[in-house]
N, CA, C and O atoms as a DFTB+ gen file, in Angstrom:
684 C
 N C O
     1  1      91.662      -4.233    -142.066
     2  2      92.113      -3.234    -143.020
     3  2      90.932      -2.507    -143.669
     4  3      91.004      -1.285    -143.538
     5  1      89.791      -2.986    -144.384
     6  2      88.723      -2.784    -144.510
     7  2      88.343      -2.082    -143.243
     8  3      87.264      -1.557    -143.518
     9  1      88.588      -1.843    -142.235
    10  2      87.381      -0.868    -141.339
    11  2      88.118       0.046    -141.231
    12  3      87.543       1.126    -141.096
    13  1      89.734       0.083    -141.235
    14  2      90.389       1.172    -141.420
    15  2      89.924       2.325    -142.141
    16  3      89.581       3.442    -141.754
    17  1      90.021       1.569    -143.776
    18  2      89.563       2.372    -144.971
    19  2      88.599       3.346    -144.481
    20  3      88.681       4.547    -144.224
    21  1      87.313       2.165    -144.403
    22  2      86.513       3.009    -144.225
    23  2      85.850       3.920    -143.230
    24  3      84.784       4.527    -143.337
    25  1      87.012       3.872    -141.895
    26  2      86.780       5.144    -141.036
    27  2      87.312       6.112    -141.139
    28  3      86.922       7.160    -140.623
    29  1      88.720       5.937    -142.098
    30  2      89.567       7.118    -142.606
    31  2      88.753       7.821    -143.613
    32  3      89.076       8.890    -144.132
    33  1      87.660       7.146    -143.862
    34  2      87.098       7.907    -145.244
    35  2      86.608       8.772    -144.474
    36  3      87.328       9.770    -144.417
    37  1      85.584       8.837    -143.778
    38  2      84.309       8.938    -143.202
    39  2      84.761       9.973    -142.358
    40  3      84.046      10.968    -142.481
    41  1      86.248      10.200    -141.043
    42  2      86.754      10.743    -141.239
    43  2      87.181      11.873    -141.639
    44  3      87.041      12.897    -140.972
    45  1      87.742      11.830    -142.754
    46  2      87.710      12.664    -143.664
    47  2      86.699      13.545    -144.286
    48  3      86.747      14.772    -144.369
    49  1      85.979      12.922    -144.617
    50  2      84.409      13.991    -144.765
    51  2      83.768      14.665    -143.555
    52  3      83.209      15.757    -143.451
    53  1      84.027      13.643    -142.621
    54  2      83.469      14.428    -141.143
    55  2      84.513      15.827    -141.051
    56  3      84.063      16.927    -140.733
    57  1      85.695      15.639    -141.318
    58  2      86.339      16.741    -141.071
    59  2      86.651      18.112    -141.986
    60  3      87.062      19.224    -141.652
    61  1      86.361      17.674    -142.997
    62  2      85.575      18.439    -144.464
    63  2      84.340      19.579    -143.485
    64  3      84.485      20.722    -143.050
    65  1      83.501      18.890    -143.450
    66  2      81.989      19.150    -142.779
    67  2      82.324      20.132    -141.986
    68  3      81.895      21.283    -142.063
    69  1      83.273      19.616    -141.027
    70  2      83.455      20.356    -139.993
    71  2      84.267      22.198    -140.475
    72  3      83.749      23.289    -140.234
    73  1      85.440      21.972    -141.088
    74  2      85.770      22.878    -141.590
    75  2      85.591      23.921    -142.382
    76  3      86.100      25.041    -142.426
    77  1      84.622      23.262    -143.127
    78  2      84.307      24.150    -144.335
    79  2      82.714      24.607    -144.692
    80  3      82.283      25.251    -145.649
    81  1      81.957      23.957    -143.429
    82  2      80.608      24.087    -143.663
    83  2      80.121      24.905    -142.224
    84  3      79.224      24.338    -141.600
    85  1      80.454      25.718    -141.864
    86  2      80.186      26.571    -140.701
    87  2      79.016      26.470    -139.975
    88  3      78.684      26.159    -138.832
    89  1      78.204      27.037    -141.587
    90  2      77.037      27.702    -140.504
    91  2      75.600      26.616    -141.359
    92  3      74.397      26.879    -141.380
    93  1      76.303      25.439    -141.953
    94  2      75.022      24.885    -142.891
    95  2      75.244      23.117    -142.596
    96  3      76.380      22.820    -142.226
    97  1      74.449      22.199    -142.708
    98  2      74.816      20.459    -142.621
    99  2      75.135      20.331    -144.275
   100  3      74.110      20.720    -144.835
   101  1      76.013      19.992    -145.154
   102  2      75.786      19.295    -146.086
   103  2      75.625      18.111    -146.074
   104  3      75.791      17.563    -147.163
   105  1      75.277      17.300    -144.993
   106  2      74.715      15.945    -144.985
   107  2      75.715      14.385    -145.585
   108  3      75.302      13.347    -146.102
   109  1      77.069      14.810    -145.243
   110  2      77.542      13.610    -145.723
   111  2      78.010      12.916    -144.362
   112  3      79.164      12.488    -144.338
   113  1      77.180      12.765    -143.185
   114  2      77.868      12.647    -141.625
   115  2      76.839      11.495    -141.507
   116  3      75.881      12.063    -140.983
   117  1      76.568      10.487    -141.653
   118  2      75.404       9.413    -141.393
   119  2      75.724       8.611    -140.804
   120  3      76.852       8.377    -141.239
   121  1      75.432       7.628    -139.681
   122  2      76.082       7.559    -138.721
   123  2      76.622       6.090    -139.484
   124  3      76.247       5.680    -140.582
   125  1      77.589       5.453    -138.578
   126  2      78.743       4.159    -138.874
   127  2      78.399       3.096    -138.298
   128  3      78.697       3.192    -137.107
   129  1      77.759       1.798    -138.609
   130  2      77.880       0.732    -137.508
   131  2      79.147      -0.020    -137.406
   132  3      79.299      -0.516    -138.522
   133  1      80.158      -0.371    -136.635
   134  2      80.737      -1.240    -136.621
   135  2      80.833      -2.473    -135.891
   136  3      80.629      -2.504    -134.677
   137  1      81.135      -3.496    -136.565
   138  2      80.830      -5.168    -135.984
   139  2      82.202      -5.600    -135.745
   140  3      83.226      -5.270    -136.342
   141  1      82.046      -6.358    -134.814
   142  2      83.352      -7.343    -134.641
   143  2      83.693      -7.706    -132.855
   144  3      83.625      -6.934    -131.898
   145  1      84.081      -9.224    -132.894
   146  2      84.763      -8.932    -131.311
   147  2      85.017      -8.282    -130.426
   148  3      85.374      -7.130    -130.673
   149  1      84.944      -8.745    -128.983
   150  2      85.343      -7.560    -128.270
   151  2      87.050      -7.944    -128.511
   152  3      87.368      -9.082    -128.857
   153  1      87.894      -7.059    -128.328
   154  2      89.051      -6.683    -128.674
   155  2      89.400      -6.575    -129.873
   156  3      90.538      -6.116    -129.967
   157  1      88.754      -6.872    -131.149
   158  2      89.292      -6.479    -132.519
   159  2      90.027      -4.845    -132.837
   160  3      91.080      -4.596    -133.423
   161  1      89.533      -4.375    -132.524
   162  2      90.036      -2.928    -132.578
   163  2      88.805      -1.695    -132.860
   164  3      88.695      -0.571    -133.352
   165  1      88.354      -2.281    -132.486
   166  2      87.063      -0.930    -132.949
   167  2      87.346       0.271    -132.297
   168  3      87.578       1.279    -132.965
   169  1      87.356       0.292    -131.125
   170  2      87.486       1.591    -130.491
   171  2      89.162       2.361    -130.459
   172  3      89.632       3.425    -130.058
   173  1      89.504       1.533    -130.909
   174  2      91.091       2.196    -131.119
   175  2      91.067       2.722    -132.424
   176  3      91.442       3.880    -132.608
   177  1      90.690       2.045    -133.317
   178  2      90.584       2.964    -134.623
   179  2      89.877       4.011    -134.947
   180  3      90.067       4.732    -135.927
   181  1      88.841       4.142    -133.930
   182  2      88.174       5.260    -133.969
   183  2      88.902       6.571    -133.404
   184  3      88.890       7.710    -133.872
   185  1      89.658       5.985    -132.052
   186  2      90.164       7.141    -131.874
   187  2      91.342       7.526    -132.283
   188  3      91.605       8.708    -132.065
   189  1      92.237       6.811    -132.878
   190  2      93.331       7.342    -133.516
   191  2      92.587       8.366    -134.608
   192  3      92.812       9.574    -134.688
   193  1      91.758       7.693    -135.336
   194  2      91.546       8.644    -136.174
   195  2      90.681      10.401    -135.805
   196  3      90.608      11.407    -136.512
   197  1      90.298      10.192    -134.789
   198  2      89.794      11.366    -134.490
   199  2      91.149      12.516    -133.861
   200  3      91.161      13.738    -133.720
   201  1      92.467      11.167    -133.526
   202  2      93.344      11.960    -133.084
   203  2      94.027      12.772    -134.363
   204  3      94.712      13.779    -134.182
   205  1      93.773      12.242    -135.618
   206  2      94.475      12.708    -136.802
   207  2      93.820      13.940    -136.983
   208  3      94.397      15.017    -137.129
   209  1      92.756      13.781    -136.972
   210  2      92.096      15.010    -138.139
   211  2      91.655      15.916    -136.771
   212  3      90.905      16.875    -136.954
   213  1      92.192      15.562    -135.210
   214  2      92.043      16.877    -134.261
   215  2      90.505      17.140    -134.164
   216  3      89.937      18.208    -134.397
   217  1      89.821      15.706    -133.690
   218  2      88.563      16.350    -133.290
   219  2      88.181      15.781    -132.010
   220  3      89.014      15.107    -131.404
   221  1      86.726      16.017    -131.399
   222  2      86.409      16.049    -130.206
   223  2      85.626      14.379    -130.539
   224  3      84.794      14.055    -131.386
   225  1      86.291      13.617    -129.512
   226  2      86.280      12.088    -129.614
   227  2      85.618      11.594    -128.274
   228  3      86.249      11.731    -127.226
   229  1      84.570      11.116    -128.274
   230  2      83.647      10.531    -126.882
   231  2      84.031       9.704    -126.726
   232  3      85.196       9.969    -127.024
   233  1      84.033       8.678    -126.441
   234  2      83.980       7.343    -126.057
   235  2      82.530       6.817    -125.014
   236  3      82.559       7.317    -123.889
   237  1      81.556       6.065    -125.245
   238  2      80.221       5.962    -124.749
   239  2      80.215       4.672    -124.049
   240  3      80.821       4.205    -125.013
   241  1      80.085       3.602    -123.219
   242  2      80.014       2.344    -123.081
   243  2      78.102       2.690    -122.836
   244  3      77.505       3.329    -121.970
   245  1      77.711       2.059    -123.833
   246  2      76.389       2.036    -123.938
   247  2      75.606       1.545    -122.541
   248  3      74.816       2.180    -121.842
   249  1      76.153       0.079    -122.380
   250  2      75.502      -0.852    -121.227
   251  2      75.573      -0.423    -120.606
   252  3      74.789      -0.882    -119.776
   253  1      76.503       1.064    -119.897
   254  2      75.906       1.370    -118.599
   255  2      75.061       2.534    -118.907
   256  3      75.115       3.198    -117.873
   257  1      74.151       3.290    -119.925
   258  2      73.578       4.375    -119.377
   259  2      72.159       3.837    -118.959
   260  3      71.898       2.678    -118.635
   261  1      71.267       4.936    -119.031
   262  2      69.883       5.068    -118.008
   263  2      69.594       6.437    -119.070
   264  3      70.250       7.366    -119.541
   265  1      67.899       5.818    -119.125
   266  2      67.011       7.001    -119.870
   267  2      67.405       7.998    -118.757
   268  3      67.963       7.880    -117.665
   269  1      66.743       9.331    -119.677
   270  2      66.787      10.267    -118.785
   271  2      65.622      10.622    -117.679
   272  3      64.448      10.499    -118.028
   273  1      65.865      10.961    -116.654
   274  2      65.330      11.311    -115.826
   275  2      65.709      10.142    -114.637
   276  3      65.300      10.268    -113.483
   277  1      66.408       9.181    -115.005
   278  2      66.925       8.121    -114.150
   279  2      68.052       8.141    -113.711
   280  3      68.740       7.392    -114.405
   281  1      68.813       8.746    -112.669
   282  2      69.928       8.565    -111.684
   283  2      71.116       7.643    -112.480
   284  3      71.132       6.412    -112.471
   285  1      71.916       8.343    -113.038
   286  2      72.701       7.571    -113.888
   287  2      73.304       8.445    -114.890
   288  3      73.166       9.663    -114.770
   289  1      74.180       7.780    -116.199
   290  2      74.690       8.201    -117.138
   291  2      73.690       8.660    -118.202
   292  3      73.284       7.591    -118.658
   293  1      73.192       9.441    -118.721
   294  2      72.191       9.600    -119.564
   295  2      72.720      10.531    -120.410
   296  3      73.792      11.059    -120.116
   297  1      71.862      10.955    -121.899
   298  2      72.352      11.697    -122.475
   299  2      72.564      13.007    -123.107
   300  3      72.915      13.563    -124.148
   301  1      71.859      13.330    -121.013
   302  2      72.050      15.150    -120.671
   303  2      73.198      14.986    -120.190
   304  3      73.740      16.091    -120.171
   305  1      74.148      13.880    -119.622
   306  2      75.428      13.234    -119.309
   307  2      76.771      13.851    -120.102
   308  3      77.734      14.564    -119.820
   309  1      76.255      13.152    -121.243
   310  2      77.038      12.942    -122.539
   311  2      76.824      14.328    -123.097
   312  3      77.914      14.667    -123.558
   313  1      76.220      14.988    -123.220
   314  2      76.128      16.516    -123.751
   315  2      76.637      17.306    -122.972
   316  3      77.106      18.307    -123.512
   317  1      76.779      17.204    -121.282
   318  2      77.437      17.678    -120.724
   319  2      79.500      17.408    -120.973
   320  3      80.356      18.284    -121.091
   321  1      79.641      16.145    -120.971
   322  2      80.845      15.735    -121.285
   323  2      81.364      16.039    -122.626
   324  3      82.584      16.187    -122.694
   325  1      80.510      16.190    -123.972
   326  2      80.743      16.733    -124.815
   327  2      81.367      18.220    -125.299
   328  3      82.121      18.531    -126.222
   329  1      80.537      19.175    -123.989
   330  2      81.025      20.520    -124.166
   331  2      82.164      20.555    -122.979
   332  3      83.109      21.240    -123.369
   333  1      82.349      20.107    -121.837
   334  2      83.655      19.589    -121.449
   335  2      84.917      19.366    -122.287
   336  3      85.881      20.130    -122.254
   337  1      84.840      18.252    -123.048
   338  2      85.577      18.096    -123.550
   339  2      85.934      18.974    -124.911
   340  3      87.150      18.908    -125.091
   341  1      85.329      19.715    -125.856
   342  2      85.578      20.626    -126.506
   343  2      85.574      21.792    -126.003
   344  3      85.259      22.752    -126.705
   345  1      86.013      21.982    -124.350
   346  2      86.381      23.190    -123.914
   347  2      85.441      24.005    -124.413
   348  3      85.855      24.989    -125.026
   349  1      84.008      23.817    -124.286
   350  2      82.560      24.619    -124.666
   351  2      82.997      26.050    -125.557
   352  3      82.650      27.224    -125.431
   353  1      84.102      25.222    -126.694
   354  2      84.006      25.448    -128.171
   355  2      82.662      24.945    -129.150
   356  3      82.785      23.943    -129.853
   357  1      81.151      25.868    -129.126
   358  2      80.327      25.119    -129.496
   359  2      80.562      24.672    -130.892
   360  3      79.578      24.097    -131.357
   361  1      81.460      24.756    -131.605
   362  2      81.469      24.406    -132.856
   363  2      82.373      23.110    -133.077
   364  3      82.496      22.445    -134.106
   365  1      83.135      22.884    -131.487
   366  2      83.718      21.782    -131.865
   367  2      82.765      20.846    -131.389
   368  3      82.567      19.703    -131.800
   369  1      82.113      21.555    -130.336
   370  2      80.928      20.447    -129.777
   371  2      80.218      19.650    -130.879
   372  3      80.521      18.534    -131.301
   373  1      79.351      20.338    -131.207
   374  2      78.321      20.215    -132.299
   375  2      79.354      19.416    -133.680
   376  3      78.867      19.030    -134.742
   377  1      80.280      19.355    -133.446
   378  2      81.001      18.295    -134.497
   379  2      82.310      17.102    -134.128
   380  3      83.377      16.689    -134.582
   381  1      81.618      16.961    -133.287
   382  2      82.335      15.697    -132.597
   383  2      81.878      14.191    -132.864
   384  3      80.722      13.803    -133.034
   385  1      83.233      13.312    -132.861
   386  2      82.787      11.919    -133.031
   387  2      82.387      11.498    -131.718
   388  3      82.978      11.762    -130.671
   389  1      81.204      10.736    -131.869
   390  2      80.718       9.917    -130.534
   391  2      80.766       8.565    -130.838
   392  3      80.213       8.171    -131.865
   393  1      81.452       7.651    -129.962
   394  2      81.688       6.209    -130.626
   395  2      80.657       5.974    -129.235
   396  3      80.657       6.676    -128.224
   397  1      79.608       4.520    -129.566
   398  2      78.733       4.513    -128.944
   399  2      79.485       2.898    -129.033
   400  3      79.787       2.642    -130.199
   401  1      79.675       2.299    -128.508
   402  2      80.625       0.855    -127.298
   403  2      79.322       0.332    -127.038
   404  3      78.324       0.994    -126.753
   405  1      79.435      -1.309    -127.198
   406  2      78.572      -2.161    -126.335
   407  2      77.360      -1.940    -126.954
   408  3      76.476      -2.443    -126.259
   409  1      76.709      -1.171    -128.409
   410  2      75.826      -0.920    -128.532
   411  2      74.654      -2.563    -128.881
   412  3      73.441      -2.459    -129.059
   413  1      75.282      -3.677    -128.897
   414  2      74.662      -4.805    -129.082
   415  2      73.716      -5.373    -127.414
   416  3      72.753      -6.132    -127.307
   417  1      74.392      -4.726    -126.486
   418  2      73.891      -5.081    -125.221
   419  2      72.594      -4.691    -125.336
   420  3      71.721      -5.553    -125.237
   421  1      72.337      -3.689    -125.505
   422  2      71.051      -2.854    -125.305
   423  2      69.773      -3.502    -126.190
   424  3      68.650      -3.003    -126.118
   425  1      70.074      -4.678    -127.036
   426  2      69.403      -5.338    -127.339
   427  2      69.531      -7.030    -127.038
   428  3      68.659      -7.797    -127.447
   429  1      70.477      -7.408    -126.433
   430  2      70.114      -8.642    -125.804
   431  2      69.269      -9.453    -125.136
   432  3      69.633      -9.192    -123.989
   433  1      68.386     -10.265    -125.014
   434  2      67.191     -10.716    -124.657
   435  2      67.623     -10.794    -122.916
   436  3      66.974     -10.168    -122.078
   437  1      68.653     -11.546    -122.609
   438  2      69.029     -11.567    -120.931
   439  2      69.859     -10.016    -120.613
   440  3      71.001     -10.277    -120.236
   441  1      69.614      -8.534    -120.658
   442  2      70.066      -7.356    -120.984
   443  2      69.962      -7.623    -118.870
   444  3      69.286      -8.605    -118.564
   445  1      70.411      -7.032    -117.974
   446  2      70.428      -6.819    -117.197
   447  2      69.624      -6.009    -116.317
   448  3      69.074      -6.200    -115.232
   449  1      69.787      -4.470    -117.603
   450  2      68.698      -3.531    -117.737
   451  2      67.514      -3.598    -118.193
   452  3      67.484      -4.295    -119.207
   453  1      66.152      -3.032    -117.789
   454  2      65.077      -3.211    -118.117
   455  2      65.229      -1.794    -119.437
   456  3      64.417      -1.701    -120.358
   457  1      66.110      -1.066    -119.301
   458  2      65.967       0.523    -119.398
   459  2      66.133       0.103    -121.404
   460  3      65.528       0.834    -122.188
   461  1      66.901      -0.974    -121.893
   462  2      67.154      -1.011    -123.762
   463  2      66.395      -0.290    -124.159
   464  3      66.833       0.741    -124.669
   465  1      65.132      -0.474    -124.113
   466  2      64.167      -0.205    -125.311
   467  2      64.370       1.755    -125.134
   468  3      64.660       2.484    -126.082
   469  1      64.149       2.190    -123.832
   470  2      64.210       3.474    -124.085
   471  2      65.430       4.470    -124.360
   472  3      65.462       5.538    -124.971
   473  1      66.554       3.646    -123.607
   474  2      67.976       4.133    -124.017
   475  2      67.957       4.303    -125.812
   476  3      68.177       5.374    -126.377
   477  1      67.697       3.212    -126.408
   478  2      67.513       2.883    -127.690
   479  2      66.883       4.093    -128.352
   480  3      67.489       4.868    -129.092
   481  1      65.614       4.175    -128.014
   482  2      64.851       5.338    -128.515
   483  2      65.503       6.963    -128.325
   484  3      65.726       7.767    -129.229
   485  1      65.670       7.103    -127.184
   486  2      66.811       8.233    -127.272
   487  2      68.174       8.443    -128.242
   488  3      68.508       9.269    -129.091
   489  1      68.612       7.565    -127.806
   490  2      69.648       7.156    -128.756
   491  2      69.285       7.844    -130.312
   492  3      69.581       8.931    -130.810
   493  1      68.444       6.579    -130.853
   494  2      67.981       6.382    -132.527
   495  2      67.804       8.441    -132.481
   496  3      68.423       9.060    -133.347
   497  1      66.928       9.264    -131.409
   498  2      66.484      10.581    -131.778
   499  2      67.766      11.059    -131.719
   500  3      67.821      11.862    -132.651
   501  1      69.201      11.028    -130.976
   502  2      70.157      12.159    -131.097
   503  2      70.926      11.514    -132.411
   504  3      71.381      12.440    -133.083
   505  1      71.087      10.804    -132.733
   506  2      71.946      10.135    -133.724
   507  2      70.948      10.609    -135.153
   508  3      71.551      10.707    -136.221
   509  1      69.726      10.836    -135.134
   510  2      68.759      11.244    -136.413
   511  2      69.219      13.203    -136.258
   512  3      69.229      13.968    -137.222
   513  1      69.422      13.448    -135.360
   514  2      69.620      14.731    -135.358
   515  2      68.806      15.889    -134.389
   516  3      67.871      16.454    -134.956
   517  1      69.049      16.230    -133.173
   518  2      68.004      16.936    -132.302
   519  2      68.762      17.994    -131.267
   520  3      69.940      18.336    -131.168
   521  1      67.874      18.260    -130.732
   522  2      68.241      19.562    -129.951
   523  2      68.584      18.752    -128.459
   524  3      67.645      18.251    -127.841
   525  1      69.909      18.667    -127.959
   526  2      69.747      17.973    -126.623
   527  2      69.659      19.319    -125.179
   528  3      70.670      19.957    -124.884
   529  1      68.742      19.468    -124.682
   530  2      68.434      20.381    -123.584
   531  2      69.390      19.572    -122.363
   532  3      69.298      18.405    -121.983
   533  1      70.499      20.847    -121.833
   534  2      70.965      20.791    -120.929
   535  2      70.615      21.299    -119.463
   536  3      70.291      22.465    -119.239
   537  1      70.713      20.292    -118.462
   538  2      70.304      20.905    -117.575
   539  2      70.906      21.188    -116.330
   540  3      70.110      20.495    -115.696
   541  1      71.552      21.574    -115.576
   542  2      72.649      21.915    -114.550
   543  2      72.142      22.491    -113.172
   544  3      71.332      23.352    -112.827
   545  1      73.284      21.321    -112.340
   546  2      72.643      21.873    -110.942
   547  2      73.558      23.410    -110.480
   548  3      74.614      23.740    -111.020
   549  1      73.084      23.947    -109.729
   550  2      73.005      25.058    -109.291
   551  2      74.706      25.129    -109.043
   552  3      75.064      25.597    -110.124
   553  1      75.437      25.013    -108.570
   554  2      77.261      24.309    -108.548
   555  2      77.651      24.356    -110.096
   556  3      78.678      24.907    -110.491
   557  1      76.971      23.888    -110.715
   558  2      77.410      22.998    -112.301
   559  2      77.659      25.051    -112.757
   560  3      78.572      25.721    -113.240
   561  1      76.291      25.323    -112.255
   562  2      75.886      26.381    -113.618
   563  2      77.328      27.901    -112.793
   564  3      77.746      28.735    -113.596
   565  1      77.760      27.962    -111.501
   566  2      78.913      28.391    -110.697
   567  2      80.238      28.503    -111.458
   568  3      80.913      29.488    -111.755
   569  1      80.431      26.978    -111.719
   570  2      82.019      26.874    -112.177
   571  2      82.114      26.899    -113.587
   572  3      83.224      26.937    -114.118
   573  1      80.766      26.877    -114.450
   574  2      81.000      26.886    -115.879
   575  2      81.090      28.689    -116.291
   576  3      80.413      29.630    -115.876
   577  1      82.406      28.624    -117.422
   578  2      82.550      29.649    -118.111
   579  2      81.584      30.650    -118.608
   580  3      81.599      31.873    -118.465
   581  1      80.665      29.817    -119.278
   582  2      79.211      30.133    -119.249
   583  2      78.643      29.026    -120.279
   584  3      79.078      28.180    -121.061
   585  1      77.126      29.653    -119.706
   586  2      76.331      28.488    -119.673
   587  2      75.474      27.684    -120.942
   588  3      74.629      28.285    -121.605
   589  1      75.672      26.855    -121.076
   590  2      75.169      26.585    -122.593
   591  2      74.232      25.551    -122.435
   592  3      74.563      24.453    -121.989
   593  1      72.807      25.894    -122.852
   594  2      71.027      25.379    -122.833
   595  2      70.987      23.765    -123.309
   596  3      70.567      22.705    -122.846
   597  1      71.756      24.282    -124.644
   598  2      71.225      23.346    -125.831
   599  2      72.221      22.952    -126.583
   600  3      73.332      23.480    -126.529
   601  1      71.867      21.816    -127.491
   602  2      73.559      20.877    -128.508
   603  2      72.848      20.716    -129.274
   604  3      71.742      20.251    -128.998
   605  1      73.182      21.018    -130.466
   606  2      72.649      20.462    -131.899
   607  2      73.667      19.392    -132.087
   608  3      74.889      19.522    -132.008
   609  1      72.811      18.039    -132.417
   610  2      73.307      16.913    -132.542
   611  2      73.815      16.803    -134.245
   612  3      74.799      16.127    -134.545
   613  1      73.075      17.493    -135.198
   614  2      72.973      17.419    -136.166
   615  2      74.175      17.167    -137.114
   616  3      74.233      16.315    -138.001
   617  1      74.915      17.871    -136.837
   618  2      76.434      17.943    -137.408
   619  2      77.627      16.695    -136.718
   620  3      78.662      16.423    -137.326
   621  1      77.308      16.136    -135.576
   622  2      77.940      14.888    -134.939
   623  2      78.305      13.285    -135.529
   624  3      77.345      12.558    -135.785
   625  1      79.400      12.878    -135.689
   626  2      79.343      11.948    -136.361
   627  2      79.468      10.843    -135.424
   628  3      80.490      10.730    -134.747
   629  1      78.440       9.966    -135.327
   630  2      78.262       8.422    -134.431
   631  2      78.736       7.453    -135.172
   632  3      78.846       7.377    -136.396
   633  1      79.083       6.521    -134.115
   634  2      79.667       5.606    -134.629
   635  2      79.189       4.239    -133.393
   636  3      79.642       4.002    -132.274
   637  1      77.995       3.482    -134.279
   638  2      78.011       2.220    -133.040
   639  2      78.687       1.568    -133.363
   640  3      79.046       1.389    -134.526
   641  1      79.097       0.955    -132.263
   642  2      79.847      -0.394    -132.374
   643  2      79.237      -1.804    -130.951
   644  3      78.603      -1.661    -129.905
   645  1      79.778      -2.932    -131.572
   646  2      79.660      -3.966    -130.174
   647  2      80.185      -5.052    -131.482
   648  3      80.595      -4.800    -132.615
   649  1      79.932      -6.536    -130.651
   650  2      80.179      -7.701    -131.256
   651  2      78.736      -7.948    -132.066
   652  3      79.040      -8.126    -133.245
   653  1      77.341      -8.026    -131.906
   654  2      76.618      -8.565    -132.732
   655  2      76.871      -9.915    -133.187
   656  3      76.922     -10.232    -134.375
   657  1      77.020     -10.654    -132.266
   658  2      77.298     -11.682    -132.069
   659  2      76.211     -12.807    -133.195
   660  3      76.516     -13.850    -133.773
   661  1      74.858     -12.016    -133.155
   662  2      73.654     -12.882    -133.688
   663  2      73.901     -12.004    -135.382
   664  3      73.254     -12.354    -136.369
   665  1      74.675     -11.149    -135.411
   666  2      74.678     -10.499    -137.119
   667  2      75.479     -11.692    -137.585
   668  3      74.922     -12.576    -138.237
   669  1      77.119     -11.773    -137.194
   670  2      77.969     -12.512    -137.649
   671  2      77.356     -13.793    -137.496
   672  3      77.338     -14.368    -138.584
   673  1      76.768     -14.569    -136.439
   674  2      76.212     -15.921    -136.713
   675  2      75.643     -16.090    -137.985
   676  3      75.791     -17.210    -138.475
   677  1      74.964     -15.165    -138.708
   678  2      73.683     -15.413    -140.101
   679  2      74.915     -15.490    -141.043
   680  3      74.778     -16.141    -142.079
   681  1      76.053     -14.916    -140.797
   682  2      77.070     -15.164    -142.153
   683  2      77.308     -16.086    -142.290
   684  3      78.035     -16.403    -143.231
């Protein structure tokens, strides 16, 4: 009930932000960690609520991406799927929830991937706020409406989540 609250809040200001602040950040969008089991509900509450207030809702499973420049999910990926999915409405782009899944993997000592530490670092820069450069193969740049460079992350509201299995142990 408690994580309810406080994603309906958060929410709510994200969608404030979004509406009423056009062309400026008033800065109340900082990103969300959430803890708990796998199956507690994290990712369902996220997206119901993005289904309420009608915004552009990612869904990320962390453990599988790959820095960029590595054959994989990366997060010229996710900027691509972002303006996809807001029908490259850049204003819904640029204010979309991204729920980032599994984000505890990427720091596990037996991680599968060698790639944590830099996924991580990417990560920590779009979630602080940055310019993500898009880049498209020659096909990509064909079937798109038209073509869009760059995503300001700035206005995006994140949301990690995983179990943190070693947070809840210290309680």
């Amino acid at each position: 009930d408690e994580a309810k609250k406080e994603i309906a809040l958060a929410m709510y200001y994200h969608s404030l932000q979004s509406k009423f602040s056009r062309n400026k950040d008033i800065g109340i969008n900082g990103p969300i960690m959430m803890v708990g089991p796998t199956g507690s509900g994290k990712t369902f509450i996220v997206q119901k609520a993005c289904e309420i207030i009608d915004t552009v809702y990612i869904h990320v499973d962390t453990s599988s991406m790959v820095p960029e420049g590595i054959v994989g999910y990366s997060i010229g990926d996710l900027a691509k799927e972002i303006l996809r999915l807001s029908h490259y409405d850049i204003h819904k782009a640029t204010h979309c929830v991204v729920f980032f899944d599994e984000m505890d993997k990427l720091f596990s000592s037996d991680s599968e991937s060698s790639y944590g530490d830099r996924i991580a670092s990417q990560l920590l820069r779009l979630v602080e706020g940055s310019t993500i450069k898009i880049s498209y193969t020659y096909i990509e740049r064909e079937q798109l409406p038209h073509v869009i460079e760059t995503l300001d992350s700035s206005n995006m509201q994140f949301i990690l989540g995983g179990a943190f299995q070693w947070i809840l142990d210290e309680k």
